[in-house]
C-alpha positions as CSV (number, residue, x, y, z in Angstrom):
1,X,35.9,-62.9,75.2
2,X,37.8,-59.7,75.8
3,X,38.4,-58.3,79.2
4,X,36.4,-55.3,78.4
5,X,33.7,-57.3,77.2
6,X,33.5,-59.4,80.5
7,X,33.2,-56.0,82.7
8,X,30.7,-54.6,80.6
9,X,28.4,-58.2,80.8
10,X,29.2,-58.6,84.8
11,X,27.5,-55.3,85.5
12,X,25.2,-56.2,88.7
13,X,22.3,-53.5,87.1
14,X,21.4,-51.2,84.5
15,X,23.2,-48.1,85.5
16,X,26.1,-50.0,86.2
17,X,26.6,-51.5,83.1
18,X,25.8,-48.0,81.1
19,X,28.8,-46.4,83.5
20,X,30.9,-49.5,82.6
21,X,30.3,-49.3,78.9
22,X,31.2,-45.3,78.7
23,X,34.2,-46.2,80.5
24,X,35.3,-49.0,78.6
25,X,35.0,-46.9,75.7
26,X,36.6,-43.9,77.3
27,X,39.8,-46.0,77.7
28,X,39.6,-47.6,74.0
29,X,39.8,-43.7,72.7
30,X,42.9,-43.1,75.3
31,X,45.6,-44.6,72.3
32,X,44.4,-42.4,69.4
33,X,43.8,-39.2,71.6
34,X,47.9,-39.2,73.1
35,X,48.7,-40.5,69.6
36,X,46.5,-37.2,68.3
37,X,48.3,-34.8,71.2
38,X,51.9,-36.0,71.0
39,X,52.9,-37.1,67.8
40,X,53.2,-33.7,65.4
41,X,51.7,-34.0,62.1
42,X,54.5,-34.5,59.8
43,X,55.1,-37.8,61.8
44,X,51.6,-38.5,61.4
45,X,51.0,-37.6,57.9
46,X,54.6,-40.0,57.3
47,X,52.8,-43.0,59.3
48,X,50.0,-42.5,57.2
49,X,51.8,-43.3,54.2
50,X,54.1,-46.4,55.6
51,X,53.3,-49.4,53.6
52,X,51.4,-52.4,54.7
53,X,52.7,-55.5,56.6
54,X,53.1,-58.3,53.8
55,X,54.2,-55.7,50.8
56,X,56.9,-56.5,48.0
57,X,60.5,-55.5,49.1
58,X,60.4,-53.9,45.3
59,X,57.8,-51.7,46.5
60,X,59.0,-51.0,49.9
61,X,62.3,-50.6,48.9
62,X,60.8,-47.2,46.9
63,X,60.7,-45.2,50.4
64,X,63.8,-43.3,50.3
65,X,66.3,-43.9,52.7
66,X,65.8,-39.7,53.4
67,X,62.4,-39.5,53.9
68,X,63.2,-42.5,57.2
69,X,66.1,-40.4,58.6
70,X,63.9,-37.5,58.5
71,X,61.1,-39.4,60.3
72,X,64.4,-40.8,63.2
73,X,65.3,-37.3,63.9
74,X,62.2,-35.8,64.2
75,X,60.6,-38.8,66.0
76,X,63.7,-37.9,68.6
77,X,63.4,-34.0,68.8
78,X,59.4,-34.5,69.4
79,X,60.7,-36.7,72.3
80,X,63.0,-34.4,73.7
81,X,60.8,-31.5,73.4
82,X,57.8,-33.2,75.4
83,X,60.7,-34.1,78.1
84,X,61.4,-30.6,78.3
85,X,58.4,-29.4,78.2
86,X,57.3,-32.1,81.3
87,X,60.2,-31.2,83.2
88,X,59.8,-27.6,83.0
89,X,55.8,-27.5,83.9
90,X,56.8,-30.1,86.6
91,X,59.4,-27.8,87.9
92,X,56.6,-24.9,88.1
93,X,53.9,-27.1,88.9
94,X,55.6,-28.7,91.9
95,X,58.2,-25.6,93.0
96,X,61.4,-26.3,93.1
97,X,62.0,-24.4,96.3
């Protein structure tokens, strides 16, 4: 039995295990909803199209070694960008002065 599973069935009442449920399914969405906000959708639309675990190495081997560098650098500059851009509303949010 899954941790989430456990809280949901421990509830002591009724309301409590309604408030546990929406919670426990709150967090479940957290993955796909930073995954929806942070990740820009060329890398998305590239995941999308990766090739399953357990695949030929003839068919995998048809990705173009482009098409991966493509996916490195832009996987980095979406990582520096979001640093930048949580640095600088840090640096307004919190003053710097």
């Amino acid at each position: 039995m899954t941790p989430r599973r456990r809280l949901v069935l421990r509830s002591p009442s009724n309301h409590d295990l309604i408030l546990n449920a929406v919670a426990a399914g709150f967090v479940m969405e957290q993955d796909e909803l930073v995954f929806a906000l942070c990740v820009s959708h060329t890398a998305q639309a590239y995941g999308s199209n990766c090739p399953l675990i357990g695949l030929h190495a003839a068919r995998v081997a048809r990705y173009s070694a482009s098409r991966l560098k493509l996916f490195d650098r832009w996987a980095w500059v979406s990582v520096a960008l979001l640093s930048a851009v949580v640095g600088i509303t840090t640096g307004l949010w919190c003053g710097t002065g």
